[in-house]
N, C-alpha and C positions, 0 to 999 in steps of 0.2 A: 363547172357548175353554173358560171352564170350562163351559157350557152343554154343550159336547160329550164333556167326559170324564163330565160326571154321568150325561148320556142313556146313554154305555157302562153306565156302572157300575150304571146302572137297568134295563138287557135282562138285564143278566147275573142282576141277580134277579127279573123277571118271568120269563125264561126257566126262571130252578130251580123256579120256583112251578106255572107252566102248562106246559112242554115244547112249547115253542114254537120255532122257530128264526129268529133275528133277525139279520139282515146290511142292513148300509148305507155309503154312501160320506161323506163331509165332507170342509169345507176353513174352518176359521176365517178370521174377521172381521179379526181384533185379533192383535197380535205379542206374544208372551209368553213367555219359558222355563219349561218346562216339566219337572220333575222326573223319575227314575225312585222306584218305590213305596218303597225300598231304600236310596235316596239320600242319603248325609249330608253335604251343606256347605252355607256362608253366604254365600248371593250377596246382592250392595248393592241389588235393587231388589223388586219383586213378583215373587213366581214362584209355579205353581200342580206341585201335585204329581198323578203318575196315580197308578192300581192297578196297576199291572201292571210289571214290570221294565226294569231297563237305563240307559242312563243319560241328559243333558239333552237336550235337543231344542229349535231354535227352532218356535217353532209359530207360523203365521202364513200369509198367503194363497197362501204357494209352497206348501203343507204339504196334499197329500193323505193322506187318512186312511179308511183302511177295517176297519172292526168287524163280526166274525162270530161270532154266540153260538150255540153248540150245547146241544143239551140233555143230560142226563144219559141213558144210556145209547146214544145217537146211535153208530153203528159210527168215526167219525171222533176221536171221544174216547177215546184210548187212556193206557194207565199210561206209555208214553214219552213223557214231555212234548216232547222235544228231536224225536221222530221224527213229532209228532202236526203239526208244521208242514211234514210234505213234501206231503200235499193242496194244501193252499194256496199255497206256491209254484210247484210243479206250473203250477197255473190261473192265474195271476200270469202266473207265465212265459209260458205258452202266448198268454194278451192279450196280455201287451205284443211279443213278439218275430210276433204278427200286427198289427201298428202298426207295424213295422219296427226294436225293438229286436233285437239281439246279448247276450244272457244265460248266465249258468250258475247255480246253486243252488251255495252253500257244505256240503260235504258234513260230516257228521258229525265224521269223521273229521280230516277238514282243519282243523274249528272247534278241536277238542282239541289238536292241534298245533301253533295260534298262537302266535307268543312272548308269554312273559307282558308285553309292553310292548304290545303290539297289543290285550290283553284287559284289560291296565286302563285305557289309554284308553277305549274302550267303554263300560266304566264310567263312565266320568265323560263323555261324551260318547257319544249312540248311534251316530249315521255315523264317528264316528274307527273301530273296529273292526266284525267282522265276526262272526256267531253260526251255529250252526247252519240250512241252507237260505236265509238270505237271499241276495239275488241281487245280482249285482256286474258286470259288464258285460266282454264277450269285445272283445281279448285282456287288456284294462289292469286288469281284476280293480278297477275303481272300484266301491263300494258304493252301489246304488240304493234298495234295499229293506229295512226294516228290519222286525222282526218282534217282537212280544211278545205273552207270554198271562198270565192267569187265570182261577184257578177256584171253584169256588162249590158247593157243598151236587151236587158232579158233573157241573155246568154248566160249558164252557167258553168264556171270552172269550179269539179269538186279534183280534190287533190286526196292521194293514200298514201302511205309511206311506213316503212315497216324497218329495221335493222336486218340483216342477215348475218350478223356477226355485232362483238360487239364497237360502240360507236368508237373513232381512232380520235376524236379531240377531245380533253376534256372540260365539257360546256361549262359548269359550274366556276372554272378560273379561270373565262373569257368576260364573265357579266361582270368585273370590279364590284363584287359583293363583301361586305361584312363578312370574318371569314368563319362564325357561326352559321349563318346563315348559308354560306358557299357548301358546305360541310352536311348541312340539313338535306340541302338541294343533292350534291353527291348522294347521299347515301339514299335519296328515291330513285334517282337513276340506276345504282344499283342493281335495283331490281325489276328492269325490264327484261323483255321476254325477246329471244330472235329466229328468227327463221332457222336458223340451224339446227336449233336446239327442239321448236315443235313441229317443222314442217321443213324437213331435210330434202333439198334439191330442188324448193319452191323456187327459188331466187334463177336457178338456172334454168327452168325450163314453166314460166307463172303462162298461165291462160291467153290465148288471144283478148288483148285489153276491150275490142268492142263487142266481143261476144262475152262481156260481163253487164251489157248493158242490154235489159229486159226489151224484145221488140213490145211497140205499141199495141193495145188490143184492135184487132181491127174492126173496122166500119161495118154498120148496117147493110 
């Protein structure tokens, strides 16, 4: 796994250097919890930290993962960060519910008006809660998709990631939590949603990752 977060973190700067636009899909080896960049606690074993926000995550063979670096000035890279991820679920969307998922996008709006207990699990867990544009599954509103970015010298790395099974570590008695609170946090994870379950065979054969990203309109 950390092979794969360095390779992100390495498009993102051949990307600001060359203007180049770098997209590709992964699925780690090896099971390991996984940081948000932001992240502050003491978990009792190894854990690797990313760049990019939110909170732990099992990472591990159920663990698709998809990385899209744009380049500085690219029309997709806008000063909304939160709004900069509707292309991309968009295209998300559109795969998987042609696989046979049921989807909707967490609208801006909606993410703002979370109970603050819904947003800071999140925090400390990225499928316990729900962000702007990530997709959650029609009618039961279960969370499939998770969404993160960063940025670089006006380069941007958005990140997706989704379970295809479900996660093999259990995140909740990695954060040394309160063990009401651990317990709280289990039972949101729960009930997240996995590629198996709404969009069988996504994981083994998901779209060309740059033909998910919109050509430019072109010039005059």
């Amino acid at each position: 796994m950390a092979e794969l977060l360095a390779r992100a973190d390495a498009w993102l700067e051949q990307t600001r250097v060359d203007g180049e636009l770098r997209a590709g899909w992964s699925r780690p080896s090896d099971s390991v919890l996984v940081l948000g960049s932001a992240q502050r606690v003491t978990v009792p074993g190894a854990a690797l930290r990313r760049s990019t926000g939110g909170g732990a995550v099992s990472c591990d063979d159920h663990y698709l993962m998809l990385d899209v670096v744009l380049p500085r000035g690219h029309p997709l890279v806008i000063d909304d960060v939160g709004q900069s991820y509707r292309w991309l679920a968009r295209a998300l969307q559109a795969a998987l519910e042609a696989r046979g998922a049921s989807l909707r996008a967490v609208t801006p709006r909606e993410a703002a008006r979370l109970p603050v207990s819904e947003r800071a699990a999140a925090r400390l867990a990225c499928f316990a809660g729900t962000g702007s544009y990530e997709l959650v599954t029609r009618p039961d509103g279960r969370k499939l998709l998770g969404l993160a970015q960063r940025r670089r010298g006006g380069a941007a790395l958005l990140q997706a990631a989704a379970y295809v099974a479900r996660p093999r570590l259990d995140v909740p008695a990695w954060l040394g939590l309160p063990r009401d609170q651990e317990e709280r946090l289990r039972e949101r994870l729960a009930r997240i949603a996995t590629l198996d379950e709404v969009a069988p065979g996504f994981a083994d054969a998901p779209p060309a990752a740059e033909g998910l990203v919109p050509s430019p309109p072109a010039g005059p």
